[in-house]
OpenMM code with the backbone's topology and positions (N, CA, C; nanometers):
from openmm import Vec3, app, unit

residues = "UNK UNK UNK UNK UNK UNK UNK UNK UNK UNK UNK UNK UNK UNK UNK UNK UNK UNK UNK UNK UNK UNK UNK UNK UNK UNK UNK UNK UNK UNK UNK UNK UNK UNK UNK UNK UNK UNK UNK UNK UNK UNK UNK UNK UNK UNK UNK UNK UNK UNK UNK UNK UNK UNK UNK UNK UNK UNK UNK UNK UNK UNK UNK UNK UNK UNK UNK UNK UNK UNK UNK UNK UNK UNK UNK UNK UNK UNK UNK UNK UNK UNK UNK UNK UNK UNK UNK UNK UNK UNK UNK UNK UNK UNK UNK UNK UNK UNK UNK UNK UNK UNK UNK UNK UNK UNK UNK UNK UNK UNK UNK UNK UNK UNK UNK UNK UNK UNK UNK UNK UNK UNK UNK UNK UNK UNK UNK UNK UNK UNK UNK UNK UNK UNK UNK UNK UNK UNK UNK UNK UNK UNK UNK UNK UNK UNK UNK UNK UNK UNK UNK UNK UNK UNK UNK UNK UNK UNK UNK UNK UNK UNK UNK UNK UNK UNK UNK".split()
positions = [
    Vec3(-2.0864, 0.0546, 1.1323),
    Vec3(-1.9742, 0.0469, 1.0402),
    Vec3(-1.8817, -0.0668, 1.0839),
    Vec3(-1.8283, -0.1394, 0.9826),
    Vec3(-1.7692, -0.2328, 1.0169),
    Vec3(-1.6144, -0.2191, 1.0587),
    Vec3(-1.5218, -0.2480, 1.1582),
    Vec3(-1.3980, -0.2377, 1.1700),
    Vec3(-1.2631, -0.3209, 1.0888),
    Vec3(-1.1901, -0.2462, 1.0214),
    Vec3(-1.1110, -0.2450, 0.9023),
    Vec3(-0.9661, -0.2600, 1.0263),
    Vec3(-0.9642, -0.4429, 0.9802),
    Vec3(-0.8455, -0.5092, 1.0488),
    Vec3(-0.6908, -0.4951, 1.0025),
    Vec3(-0.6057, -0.4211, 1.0430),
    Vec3(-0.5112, -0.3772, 1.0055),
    Vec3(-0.3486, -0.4203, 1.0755),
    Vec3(-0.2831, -0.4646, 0.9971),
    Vec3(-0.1486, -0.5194, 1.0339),
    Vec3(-0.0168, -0.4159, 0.9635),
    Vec3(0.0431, -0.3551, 1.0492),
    Vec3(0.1579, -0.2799, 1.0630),
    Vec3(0.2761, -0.3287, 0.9944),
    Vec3(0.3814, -0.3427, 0.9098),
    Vec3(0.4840, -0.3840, 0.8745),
    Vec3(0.5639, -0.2554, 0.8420),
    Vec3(0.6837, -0.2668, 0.9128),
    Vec3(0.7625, -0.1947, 0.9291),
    Vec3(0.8653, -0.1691, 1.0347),
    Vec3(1.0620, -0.1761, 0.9977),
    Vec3(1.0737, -0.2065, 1.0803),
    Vec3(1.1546, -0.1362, 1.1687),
    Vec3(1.1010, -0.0189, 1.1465),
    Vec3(1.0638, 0.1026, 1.2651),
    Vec3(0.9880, 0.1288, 1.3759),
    Vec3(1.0234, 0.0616, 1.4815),
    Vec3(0.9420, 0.0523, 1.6301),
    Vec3(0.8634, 0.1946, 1.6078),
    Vec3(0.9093, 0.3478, 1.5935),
    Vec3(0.8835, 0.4571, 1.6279),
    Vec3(0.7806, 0.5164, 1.5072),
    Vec3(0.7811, 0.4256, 1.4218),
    Vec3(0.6948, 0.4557, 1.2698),
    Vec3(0.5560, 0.3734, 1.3277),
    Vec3(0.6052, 0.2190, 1.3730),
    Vec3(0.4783, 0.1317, 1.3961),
    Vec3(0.3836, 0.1957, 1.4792),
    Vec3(0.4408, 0.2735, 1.5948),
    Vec3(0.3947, 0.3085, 1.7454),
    Vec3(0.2928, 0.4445, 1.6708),
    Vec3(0.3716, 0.5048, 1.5949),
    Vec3(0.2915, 0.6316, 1.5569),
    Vec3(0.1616, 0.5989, 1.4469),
    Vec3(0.2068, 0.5380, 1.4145),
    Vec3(0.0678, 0.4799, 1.3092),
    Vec3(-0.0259, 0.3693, 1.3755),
    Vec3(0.0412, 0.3244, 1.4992),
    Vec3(-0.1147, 0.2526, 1.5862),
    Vec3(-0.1479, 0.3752, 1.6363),
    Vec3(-0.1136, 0.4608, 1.7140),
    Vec3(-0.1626, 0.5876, 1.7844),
    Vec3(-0.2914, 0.6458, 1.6795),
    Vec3(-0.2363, 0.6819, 1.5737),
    Vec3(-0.2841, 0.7331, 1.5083),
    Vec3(-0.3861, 0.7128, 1.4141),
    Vec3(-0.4156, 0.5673, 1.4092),
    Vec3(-0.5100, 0.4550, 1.3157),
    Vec3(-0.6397, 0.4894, 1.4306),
    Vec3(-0.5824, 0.3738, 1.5789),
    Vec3(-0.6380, 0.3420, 1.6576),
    Vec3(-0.7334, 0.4504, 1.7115),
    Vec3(-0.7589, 0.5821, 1.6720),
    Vec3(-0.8594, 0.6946, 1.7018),
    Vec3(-0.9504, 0.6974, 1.6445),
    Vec3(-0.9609, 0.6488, 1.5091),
    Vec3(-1.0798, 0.6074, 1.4152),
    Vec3(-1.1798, 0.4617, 1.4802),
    Vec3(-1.2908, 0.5084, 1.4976),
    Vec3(-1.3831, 0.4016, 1.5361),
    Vec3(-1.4155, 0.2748, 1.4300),
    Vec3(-1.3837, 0.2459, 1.4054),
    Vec3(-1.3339, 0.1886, 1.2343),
    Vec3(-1.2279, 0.0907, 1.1701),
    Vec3(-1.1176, 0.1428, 1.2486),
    Vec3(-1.0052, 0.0898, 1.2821),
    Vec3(-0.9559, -0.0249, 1.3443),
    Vec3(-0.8930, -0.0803, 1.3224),
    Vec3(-0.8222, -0.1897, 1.4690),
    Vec3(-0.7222, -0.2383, 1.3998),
    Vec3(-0.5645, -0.2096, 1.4744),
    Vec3(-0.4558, -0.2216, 1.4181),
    Vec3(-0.4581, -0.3604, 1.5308),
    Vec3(-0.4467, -0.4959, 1.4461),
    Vec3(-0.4140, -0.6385, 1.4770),
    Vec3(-0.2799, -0.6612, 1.5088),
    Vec3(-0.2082, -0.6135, 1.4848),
    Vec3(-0.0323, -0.6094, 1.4918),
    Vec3(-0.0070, -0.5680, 1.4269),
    Vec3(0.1659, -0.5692, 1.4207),
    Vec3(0.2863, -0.5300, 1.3932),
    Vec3(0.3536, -0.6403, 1.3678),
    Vec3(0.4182, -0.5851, 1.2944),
    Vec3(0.5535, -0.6551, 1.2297),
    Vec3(0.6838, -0.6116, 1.1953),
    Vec3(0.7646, -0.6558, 1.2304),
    Vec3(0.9047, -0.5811, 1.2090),
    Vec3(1.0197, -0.6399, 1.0826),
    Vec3(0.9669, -0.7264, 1.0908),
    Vec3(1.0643, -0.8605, 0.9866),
    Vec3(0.9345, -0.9879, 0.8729),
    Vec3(1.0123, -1.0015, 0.7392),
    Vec3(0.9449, -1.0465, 0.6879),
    Vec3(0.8787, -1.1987, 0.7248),
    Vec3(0.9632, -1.2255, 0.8347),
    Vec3(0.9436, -1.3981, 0.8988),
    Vec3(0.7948, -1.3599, 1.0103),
    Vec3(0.8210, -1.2498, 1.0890),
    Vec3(0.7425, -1.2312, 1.1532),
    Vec3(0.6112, -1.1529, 1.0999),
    Vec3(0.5839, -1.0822, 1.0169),
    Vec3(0.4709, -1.0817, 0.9211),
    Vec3(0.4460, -1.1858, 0.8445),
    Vec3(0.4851, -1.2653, 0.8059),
    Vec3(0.3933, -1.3956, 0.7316),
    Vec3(0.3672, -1.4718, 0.8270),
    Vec3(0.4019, -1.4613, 0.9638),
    Vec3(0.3170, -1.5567, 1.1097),
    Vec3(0.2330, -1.4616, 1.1027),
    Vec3(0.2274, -1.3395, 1.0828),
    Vec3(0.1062, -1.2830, 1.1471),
    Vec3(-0.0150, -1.2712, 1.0606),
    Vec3(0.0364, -1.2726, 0.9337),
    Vec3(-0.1031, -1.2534, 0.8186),
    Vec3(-0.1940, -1.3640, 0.8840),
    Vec3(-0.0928, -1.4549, 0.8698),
    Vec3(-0.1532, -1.6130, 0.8627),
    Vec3(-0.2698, -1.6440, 0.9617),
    Vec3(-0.1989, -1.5737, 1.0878),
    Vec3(-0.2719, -1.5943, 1.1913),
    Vec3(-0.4052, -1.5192, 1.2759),
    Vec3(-0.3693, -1.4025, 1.1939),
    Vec3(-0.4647, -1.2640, 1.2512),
    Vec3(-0.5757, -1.2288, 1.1664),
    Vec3(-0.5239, -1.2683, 0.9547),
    Vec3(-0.6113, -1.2430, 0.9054),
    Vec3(-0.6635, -1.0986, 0.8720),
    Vec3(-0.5221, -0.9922, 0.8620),
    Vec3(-0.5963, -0.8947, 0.8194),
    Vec3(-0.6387, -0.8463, 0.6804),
    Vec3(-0.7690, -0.7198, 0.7262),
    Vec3(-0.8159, -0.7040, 0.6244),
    Vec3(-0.7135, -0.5814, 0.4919),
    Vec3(-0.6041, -0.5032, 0.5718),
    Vec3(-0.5122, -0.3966, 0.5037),
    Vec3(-0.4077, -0.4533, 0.5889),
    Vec3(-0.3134, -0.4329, 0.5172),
    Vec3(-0.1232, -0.4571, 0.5791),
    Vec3(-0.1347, -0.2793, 0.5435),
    Vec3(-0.0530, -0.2291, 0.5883),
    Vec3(0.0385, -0.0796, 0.5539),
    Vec3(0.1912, -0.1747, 0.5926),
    Vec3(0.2457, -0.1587, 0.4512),
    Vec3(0.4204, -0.1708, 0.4758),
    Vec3(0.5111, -0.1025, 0.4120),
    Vec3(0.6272, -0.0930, 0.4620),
    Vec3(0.7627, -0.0488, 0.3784),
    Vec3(0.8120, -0.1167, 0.2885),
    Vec3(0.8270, -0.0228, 0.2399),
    Vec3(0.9526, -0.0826, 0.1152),
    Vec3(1.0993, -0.1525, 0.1468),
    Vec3(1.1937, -0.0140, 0.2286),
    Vec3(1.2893, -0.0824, 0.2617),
    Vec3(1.3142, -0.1196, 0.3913),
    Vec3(1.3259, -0.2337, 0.4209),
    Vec3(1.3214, -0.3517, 0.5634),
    Vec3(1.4686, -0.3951, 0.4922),
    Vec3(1.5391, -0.4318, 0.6699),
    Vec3(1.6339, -0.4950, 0.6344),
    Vec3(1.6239, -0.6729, 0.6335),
    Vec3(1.6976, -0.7276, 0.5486),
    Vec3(1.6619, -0.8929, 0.5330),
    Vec3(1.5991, -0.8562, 0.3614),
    Vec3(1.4245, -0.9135, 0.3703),
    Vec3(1.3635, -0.9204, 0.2816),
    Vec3(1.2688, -0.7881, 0.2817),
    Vec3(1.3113, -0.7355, 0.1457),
    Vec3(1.2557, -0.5856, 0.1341),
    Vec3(1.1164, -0.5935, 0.0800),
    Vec3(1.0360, -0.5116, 0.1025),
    Vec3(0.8582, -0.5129, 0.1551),
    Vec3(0.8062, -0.5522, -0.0458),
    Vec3(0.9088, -0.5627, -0.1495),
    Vec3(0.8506, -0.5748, -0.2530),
    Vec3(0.8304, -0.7227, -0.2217),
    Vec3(0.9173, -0.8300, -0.2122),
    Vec3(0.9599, -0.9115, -0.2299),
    Vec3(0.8396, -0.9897, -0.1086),
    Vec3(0.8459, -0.9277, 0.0086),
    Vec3(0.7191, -0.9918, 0.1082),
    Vec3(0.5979, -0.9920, 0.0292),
    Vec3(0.5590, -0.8475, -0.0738),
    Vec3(0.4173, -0.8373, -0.0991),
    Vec3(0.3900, -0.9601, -0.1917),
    Vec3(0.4935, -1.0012, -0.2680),
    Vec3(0.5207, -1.0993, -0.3719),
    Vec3(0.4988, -1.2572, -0.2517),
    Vec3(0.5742, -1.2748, -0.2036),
    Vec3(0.5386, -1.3841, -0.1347),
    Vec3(0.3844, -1.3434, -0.0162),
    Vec3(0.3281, -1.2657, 0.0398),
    Vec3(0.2338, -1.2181, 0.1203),
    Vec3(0.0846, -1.2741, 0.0027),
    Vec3(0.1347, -1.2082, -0.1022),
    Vec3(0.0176, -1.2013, -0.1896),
    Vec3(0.0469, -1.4438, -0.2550),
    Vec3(0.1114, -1.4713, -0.2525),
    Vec3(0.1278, -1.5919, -0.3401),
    Vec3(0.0702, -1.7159, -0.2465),
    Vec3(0.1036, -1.6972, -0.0893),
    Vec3(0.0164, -1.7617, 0.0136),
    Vec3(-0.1162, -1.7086, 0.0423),
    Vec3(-0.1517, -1.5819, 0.0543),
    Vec3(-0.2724, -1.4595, 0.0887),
    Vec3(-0.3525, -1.4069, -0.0306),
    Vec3(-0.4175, -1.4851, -0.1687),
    Vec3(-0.4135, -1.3791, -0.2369),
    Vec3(-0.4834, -1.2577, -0.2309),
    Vec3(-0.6153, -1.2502, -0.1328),
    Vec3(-0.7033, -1.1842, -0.1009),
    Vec3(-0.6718, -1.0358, -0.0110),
    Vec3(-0.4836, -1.0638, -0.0076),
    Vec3(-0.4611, -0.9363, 0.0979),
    Vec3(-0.4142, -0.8115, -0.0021),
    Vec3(-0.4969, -0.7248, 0.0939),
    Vec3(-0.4573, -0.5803, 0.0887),
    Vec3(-0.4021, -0.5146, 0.1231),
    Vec3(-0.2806, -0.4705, 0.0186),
    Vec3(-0.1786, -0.4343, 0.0459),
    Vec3(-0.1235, -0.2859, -0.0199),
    Vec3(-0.0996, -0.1898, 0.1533),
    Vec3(-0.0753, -0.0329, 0.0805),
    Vec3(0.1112, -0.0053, 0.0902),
    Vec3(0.1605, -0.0152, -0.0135),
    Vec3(0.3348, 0.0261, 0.0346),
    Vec3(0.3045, 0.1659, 0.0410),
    Vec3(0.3957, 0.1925, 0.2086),
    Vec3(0.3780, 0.3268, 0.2632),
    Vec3(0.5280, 0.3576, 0.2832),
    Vec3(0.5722, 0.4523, 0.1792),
    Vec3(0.7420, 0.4503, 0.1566),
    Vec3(0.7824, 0.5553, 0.1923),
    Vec3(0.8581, 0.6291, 0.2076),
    Vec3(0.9780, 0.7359, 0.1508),
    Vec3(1.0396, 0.7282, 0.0056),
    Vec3(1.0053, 0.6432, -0.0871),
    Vec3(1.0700, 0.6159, -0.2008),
    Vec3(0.9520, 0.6335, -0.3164),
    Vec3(0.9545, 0.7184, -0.4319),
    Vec3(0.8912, 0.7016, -0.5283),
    Vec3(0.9143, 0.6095, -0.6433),
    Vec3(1.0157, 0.5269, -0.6543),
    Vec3(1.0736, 0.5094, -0.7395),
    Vec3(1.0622, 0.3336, -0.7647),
    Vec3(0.9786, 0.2685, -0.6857),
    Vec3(0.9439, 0.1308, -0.6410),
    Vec3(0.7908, 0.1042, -0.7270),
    Vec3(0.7135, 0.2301, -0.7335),
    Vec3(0.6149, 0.1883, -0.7637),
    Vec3(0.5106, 0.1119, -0.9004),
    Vec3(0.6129, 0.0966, -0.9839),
    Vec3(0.5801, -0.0351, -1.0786),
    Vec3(0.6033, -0.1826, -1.0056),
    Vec3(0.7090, -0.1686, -0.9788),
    Vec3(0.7846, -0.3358, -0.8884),
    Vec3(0.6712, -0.3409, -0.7741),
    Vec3(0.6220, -0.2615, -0.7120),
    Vec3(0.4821, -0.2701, -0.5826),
    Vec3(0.3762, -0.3383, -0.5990),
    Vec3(0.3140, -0.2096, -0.7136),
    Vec3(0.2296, -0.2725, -0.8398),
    Vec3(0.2253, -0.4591, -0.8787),
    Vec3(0.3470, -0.4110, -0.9536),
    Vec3(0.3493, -0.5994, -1.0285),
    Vec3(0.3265, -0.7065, -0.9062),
    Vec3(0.3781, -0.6599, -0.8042),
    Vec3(0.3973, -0.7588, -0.6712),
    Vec3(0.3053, -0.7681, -0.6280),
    Vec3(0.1881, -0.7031, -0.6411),
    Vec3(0.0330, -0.7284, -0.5539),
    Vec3(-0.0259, -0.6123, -0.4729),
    Vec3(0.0715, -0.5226, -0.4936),
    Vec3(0.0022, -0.3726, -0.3978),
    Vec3(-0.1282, -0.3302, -0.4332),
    Vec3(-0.2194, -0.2986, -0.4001),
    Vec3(-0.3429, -0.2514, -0.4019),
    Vec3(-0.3081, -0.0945, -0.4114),
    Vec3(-0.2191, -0.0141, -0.3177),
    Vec3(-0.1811, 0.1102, -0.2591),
    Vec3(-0.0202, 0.1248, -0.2850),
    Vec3(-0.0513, 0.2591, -0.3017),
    Vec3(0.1514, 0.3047, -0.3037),
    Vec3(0.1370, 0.4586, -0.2269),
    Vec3(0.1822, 0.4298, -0.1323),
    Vec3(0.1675, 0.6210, -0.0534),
    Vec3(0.2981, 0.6521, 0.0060),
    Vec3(0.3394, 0.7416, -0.0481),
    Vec3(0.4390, 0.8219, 0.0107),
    Vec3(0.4485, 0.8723, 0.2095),
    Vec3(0.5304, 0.8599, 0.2500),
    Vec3(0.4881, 0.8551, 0.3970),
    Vec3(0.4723, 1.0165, 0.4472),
    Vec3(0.5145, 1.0782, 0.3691),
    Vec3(0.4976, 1.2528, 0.4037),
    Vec3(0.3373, 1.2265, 0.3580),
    Vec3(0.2279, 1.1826, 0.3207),
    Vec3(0.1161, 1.2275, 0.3033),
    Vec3(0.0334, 1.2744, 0.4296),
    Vec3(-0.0590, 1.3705, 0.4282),
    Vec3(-0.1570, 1.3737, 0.5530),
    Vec3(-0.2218, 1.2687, 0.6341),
    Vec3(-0.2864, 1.2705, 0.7129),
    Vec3(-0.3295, 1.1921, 0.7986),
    Vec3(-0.4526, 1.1571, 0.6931),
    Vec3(-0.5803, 1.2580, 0.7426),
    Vec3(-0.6689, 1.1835, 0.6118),
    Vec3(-0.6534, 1.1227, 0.4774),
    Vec3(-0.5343, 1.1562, 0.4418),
    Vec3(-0.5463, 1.0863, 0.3092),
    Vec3(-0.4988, 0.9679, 0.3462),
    Vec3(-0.4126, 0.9255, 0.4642),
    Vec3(-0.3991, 0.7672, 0.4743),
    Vec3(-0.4954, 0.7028, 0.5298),
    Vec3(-0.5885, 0.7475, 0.6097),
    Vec3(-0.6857, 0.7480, 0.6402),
    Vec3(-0.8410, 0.6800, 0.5410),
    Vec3(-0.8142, 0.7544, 0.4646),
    Vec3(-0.8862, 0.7284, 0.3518),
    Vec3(-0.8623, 0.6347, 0.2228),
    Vec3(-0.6856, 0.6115, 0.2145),
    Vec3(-0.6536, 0.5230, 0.1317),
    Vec3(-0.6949, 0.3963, 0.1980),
    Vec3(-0.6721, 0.3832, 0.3380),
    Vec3(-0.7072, 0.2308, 0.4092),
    Vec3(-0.8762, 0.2269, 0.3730),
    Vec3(-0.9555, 0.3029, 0.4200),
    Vec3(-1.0836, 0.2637, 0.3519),
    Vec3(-1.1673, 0.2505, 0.2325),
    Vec3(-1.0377, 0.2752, 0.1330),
    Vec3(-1.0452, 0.2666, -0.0205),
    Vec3(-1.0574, 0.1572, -0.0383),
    Vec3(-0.9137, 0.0972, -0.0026),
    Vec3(-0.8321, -0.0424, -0.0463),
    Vec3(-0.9408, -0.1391, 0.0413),
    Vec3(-1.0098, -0.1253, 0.1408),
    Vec3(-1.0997, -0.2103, 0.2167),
    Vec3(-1.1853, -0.2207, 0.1476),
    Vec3(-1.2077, -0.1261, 0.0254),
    Vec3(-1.3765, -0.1186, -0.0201),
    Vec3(-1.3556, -0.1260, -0.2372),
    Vec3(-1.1895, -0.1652, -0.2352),
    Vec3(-1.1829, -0.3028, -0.3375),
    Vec3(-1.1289, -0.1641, -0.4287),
    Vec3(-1.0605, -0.0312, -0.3888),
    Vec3(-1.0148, 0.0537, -0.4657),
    Vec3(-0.9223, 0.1026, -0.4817),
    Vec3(-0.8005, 0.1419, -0.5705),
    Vec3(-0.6457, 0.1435, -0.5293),
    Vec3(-0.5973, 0.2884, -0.5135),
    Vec3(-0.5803, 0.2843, -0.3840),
    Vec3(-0.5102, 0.4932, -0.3623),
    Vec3(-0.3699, 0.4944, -0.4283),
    Vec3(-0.3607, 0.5788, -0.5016),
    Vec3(-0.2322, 0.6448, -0.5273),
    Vec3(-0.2080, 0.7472, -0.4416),
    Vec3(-0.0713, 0.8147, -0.3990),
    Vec3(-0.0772, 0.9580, -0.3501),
    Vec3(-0.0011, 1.0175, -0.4265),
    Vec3(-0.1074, 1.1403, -0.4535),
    Vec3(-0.0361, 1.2181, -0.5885),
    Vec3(0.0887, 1.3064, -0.5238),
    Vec3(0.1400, 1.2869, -0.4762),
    Vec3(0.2921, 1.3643, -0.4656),
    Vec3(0.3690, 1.2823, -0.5241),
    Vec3(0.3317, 1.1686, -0.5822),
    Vec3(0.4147, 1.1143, -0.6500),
    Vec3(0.4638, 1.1803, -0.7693),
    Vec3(0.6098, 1.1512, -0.8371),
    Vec3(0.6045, 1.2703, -0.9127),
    Vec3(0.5536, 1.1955, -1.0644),
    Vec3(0.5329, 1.3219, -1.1995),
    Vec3(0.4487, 1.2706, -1.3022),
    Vec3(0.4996, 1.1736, -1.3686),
    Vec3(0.6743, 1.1794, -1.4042),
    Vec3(0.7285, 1.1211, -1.4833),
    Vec3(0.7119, 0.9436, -1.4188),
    Vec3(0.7235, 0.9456, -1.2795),
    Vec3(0.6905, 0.8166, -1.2124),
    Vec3(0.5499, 0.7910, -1.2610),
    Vec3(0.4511, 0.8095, -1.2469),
    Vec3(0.3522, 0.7638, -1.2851),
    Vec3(0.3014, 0.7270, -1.4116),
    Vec3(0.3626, 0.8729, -1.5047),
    Vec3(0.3579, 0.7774, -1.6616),
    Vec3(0.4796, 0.6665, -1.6951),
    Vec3(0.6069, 0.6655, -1.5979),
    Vec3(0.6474, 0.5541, -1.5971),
    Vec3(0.5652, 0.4165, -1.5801),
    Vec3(0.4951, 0.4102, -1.5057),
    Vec3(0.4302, 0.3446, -1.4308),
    Vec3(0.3434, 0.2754, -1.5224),
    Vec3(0.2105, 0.3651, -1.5772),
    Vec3(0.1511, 0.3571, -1.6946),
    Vec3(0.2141, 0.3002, -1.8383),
    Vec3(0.3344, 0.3602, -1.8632),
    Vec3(0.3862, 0.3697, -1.9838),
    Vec3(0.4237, 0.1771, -1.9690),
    Vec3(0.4690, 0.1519, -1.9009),
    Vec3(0.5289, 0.0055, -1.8245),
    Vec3(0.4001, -0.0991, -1.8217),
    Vec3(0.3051, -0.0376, -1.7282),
    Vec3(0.2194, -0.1688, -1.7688),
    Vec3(0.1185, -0.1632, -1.8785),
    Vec3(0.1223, -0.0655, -2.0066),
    Vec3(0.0892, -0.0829, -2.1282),
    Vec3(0.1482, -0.1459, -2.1794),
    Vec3(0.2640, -0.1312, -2.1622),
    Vec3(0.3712, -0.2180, -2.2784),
    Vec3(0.3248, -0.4028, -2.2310),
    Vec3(0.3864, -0.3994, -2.1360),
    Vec3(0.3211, -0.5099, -2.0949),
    Vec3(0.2267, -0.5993, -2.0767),
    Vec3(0.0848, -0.4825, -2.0922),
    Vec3(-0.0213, -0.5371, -2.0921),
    Vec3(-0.0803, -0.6462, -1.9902),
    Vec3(-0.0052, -0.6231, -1.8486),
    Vec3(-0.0060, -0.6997, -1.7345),
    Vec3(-0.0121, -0.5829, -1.6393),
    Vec3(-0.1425, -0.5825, -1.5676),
    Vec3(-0.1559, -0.4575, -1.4412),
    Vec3(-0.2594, -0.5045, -1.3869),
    Vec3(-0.2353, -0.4811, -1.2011),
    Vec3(-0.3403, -0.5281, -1.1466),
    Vec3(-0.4681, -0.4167, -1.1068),
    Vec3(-0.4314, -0.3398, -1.2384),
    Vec3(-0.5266, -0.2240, -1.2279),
    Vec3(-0.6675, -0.2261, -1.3297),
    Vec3(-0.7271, -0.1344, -1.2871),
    Vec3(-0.8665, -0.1734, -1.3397),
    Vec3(-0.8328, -0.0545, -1.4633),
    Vec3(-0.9133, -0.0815, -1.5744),
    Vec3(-0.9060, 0.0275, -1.7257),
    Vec3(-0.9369, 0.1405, -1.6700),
    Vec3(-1.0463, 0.1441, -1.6271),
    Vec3(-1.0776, 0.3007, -1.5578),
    Vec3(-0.9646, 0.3497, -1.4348),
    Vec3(-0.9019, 0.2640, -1.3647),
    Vec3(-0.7770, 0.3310, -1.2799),
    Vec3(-0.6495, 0.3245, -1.3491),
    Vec3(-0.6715, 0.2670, -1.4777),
    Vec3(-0.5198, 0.3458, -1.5444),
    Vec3(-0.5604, 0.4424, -1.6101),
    Vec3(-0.6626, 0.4538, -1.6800),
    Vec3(-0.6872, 0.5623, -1.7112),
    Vec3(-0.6994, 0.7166, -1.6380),
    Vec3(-0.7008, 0.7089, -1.5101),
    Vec3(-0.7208, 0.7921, -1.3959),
    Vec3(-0.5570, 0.8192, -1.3958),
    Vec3(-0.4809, 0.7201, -1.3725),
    Vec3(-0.3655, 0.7105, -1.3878),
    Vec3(-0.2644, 0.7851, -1.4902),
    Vec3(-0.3420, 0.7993, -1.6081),
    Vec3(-0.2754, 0.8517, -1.6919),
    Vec3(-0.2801, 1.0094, -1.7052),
    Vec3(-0.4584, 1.0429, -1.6508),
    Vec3(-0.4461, 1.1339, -1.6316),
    Vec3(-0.3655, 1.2206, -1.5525),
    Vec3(-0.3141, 1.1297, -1.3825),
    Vec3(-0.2708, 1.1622, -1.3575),
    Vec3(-0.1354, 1.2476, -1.4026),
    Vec3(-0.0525, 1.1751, -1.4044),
    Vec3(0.0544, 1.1912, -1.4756),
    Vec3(0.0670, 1.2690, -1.6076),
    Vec3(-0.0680, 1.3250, -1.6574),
    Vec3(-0.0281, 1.4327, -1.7621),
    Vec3(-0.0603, 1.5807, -1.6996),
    Vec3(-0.0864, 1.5652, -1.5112),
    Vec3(-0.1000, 1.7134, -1.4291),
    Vec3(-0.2419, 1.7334, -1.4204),
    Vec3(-0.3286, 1.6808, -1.4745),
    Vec3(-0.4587, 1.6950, -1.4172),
    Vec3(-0.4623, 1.6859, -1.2960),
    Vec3(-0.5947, 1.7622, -1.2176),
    Vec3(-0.6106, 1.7306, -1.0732),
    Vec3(-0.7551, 1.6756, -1.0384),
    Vec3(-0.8018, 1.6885, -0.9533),
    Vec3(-0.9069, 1.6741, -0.8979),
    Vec3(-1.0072, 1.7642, -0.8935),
    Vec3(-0.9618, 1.8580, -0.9038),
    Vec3(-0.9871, 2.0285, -0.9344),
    Vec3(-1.0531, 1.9929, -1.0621),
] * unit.nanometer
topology = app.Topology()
chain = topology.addChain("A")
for resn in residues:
    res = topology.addResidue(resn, chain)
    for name in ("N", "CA", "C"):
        topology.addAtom(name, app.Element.getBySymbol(name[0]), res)
């Protein structure tokens, strides 16, 4: 199996530390760095080449929408999961180049599994997001008719958001 190169952004020493701990147990894995600031993540894309970023939303300076927007305009090939506390970002994520939007209360496997999604060209949502956000979400890039989503993942999407499960 091949190892899924991973760069940290976030600029929480005690968030970064727990999510290398916690990556770095998967044989699979290899967290390339960290980043704390948007100056010091665009040295590091540049230089390390990873294959998933996991970042925040809110960083102080330049906030993680605005990096994915510039990350993605030098990088376009990067994969990118916003791993928030905030539901309420995730159209602006979206439009900006996110591949991923996960809430940071999610389980371990499911972040787990969103990184080897997004490695393997597929976009995790985490459904604790709530519904009205997601048919926001939907409702937004219909109108628009601009999404970096595939027909069959808005459509998944939509289901979402009308309470279907997986079930």
């Amino acid at each position: 199996m091949d190892t899924i190169r991973i760069l940290l952004i976030d600029d929480m020493q005690v968030v970064r530390e727990g999510l290398r701990r916690m990556l770095e147990i998967e044989s699979d894995f290899k967290v390339v760095g960290e980043a704390s600031s948007a100056k010091e993540a665009l040295t590091l894309v540049e230089s390390l080449s990873p294959e998933v970023i996991l970042m925040d939303i809110k960083m102080p300076g330049v906030d993680g929408i605005s990096l994915t927007r510039e990350i993605k305009g030098k990088f376009p090939s990067s994969n990118i999961i916003m791993l928030t506390l905030y539901d309420e970002y995730l159209t602006q994520a979206i439009e900006a180049g996110a591949k991923g939007y996960l809430q940071k209360d999610i389980h371990r496997d499911e972040l787990l599994s969103a990184i080897r999604a997004v490695h393997e060209g597929r976009s995790p949502f985490n459904l604790s997001l709530s519904p009205e956000r997601l048919a926001e979400f939907a409702a937004s890039s219909e109108s628009k008719n601009q999404t970096h989503l595939a027909e069959r993942e808005l459509a998944m999407l939509r289901l979402i958001a009308n309470g279907v499960t997986t079930r």
